[in-house]
N, C-alpha and C positions, 0 to 999 in steps of 0.2 A: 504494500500500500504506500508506504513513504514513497517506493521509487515512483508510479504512479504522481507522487504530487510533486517530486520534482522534475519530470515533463512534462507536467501541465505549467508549472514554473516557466522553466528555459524556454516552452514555446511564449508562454504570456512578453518572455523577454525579447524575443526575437521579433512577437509583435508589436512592442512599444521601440523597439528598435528600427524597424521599418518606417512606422508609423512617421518616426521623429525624424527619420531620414527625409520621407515625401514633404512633409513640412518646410524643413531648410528649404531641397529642391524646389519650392511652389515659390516659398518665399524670394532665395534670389532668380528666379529668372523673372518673378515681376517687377523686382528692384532692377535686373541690366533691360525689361522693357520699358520700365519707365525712364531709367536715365539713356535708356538709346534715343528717345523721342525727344529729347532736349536740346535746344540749341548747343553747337559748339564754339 
């Protein structure tokens, strides 16, 4: 049973690890499209 709760674990971490990965990624590519769109 432990081992059971810790791969429900590792997976729960793997998906806040994703999760927080797609976040950055969303975050800068709307930051390099909005500073593309800006005068140089």
């Amino acid at each position: 049973m432990s081992d059971q709760v810790n791969q429900e674990r590792a997976a729960d971490g793997v998906a806040d690890a994703m999760a927080a990965t797609a976040i950055i990624t969303i975050i800068v590519f709307g930051m390099y499209l909005w500073l593309s769109g800006m005068p140089s």
